[in-house]
C-alpha positions in Angstrom: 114.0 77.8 20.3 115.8 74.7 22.3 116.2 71.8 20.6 113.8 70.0 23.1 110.9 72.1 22.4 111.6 71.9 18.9 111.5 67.8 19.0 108.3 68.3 20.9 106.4 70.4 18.4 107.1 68.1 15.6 106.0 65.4 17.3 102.9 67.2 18.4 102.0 67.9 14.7 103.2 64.3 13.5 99.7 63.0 15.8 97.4 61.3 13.7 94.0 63.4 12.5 90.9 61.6 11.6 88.5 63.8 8.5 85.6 62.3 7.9 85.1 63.0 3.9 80.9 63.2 3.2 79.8 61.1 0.4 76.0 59.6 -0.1 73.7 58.7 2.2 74.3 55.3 2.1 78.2 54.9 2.7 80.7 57.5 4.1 84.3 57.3 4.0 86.8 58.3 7.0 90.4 59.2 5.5 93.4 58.8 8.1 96.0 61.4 8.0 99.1 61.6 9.1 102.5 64.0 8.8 103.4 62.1 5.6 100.2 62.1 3.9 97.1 60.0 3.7 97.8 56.6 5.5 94.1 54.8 4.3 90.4 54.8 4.1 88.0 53.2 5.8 84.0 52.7 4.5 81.3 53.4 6.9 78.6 51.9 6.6 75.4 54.2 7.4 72.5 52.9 9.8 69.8 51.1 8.2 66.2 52.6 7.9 63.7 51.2 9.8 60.2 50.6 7.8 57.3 50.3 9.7 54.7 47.8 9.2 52.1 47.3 12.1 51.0 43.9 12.3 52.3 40.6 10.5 50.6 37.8 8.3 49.9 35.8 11.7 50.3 38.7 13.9 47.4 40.2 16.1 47.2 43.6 14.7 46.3 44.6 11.4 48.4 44.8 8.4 49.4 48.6 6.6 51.4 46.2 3.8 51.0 47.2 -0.1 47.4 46.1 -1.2 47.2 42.4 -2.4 45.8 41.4 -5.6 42.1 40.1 -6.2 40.9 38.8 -8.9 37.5 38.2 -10.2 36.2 35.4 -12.6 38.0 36.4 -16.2 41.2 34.8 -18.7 43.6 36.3 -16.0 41.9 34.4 -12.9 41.3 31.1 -15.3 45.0 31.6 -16.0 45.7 31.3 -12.2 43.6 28.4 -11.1 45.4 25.4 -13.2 43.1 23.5 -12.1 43.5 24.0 -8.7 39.7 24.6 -8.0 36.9 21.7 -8.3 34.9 24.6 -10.7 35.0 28.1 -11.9 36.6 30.8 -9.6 34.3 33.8 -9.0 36.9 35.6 -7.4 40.3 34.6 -5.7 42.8 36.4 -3.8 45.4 37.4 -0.4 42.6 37.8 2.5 43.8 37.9 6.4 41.4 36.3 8.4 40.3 36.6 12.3 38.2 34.4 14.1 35.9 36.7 16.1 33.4 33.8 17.3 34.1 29.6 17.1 30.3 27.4 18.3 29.2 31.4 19.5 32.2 31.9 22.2 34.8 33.9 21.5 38.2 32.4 21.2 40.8 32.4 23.9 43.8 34.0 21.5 42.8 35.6 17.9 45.1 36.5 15.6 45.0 37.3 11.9 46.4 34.6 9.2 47.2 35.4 5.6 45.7 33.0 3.1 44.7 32.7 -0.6 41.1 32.5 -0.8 38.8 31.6 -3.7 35.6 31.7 -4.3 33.7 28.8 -6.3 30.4 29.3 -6.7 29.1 28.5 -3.3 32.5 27.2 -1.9 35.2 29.1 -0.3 38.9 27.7 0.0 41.4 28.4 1.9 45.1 27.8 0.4 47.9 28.7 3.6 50.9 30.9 2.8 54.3 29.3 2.2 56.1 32.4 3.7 55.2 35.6 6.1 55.7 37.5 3.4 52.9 35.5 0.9 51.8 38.0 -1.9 50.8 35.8 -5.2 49.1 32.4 -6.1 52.8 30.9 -6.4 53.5 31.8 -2.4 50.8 29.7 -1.3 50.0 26.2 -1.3 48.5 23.9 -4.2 45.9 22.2 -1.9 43.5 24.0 0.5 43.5 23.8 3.9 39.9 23.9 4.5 36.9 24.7 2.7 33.4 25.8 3.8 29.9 26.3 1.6 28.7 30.2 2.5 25.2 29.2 1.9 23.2 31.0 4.1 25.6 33.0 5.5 25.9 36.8 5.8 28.3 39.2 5.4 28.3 42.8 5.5 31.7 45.5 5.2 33.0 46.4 8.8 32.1 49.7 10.1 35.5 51.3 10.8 36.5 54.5 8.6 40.4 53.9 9.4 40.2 50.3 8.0 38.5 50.3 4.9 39.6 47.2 3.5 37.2 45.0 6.1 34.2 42.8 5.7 32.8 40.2 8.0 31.3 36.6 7.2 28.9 34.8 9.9 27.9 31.4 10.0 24.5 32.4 12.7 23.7 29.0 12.4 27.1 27.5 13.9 27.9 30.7 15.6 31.0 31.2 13.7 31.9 34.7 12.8 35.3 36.1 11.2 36.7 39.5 10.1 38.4 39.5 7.1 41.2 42.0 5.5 41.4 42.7 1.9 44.4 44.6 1.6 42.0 48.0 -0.2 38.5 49.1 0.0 38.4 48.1 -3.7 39.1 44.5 -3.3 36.7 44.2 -0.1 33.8 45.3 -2.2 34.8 42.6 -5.1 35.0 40.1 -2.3 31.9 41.5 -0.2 29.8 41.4 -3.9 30.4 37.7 -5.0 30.3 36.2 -1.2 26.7 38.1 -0.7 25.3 36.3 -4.2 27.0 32.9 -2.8 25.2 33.5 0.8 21.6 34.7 -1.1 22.1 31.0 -3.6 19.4 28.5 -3.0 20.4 25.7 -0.2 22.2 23.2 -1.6 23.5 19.6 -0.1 27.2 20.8 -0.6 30.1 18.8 0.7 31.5 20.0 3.3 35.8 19.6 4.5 36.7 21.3 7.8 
C-alpha cells in the first residue's frame, strides 16, 4: 500500500464518532470519541411530560384537578376558621363557581372562578384565591369578597353523569343562578346537604354585602 493511501485511511478512522450511552429516562449521556480515546460527555436533557388538565381556576372549561378538601362543622373546620367567620361554619371549602344567569339574562362571558366558600348558618362567603393554583384555607384570602344569605333559595345536584361533582344554587327571586364545582361527588353532596337546610330556614332580615 502507497504511502498516500495509507495517510488517508488513518485519517479516515481518526474522524470523530458520536455513541449515545442509554441511562434513565430522565437524563441521557452522549460520549465523544475519538482515535485517542474518549474526548468528553455531554448530559442530555430528556423532553418534559406534558400533564394535562382541562380547564383552569378562572378558565371557561371545567377543572379534572385532584379533588379539594371540604370540610363540615367539627374541631378540624373550628380549627380553620380563626375567627375568620362572623359564627359557626357549617361547612367550608375550594368551590369553582359559574354564573349561568345575573337579574335573569345570561351573562355576556362566563367563566369559572376558584374560591373558598363557607357556609354560616344562612350566610355564604366567598374568600378569592391568592394563586391559580389555590388548594387550602392558607391560599386564599382572610376577608371575603362577597357574601349572600341563601334563604329561600334552591339548589339541586346538576344532571350530568360525566361531572359528578356539580350542584346549582338559584336566587328565582333575583334571577340569579350559578353552577358550582366541588372537586368529587362526595363533597357536592356535603355542600348540596347543608345549603338545602340554609335555603328551607325560616326568612330572616339578614344583612346583606354584595
Amino acid at each position: 500500500m502507497s504511502p498516500t493511501l495509507e495517510l488517508a485511511k488513518r485519517r479516515c478512522s481518526a474522524q470523530e464518532q458520536t455513541l449515545l450511552v442509554p441511562t434513565a429516562p430522565a437524563v441521557s449521556t452522549a460520549k465523544t470519541v475519538g482515535p485517542f480515546g474518549t474526548i468528553g460527555t455531554k448530559k442530555l436533557k430528556a423532553p418534559k411530560q406534558l400533564s394535562l388538565v382541562t380547564g383552569s381556576s378562572d378558565g371557561s372549561e371545567l377543572s379534572e384537578e385532584t379533588s379539594w378538601p371540604a370540610f363540615e362543622s367539627s374541631a378540624e373546620s373550628e380549627d380553620l376558621a380563626v375567627h375568620l367567620y362572623p359564627g359557626a361554619v357549617t361547612i367550608q371549602g375550594v368551590l369553582r363557581r359559574k354564573t349561568l344567569l345575573k337579574e335573569g339574562k345570561k351573562p355576556t362571558v362566563a367563566s369559572w372562578t376558584k374560591y373558598w366558600a363557607a357556609l354560616c348558618g344562612t350566610q355564604l362567603f366567598y374568600y378569592t384565591a391568592k394563586s391559580l393554583k389555590a388548594t387550602e384555607r392558607k391560599h386564599f384570602k382572610s376577608t371575603p369578597s362577597k357574601n349572600v344569605s341563601v334563604v329561600g333559595w334552591m339548589v339541586m345536584m346538576a344532571d350530568d353523569p360525566e361531572h359528578p361533582d356539580l350542584f346549582l344554587l338559584t336566587d328565582s327571586e333575583k334571577g340569579n343562578s350559578y353552577k358550582f364545582q366541588a372537586g368529587n361527588r362526595m363533597n357536592a353532596m356535603l355542600w348540596f346537604k347543608h345549603l338545602s337546610a340554609a335555603c328551607q330556614s325560616n326568612r330572616q332580615q339578614v344583612r346583606t354585602i354584595l
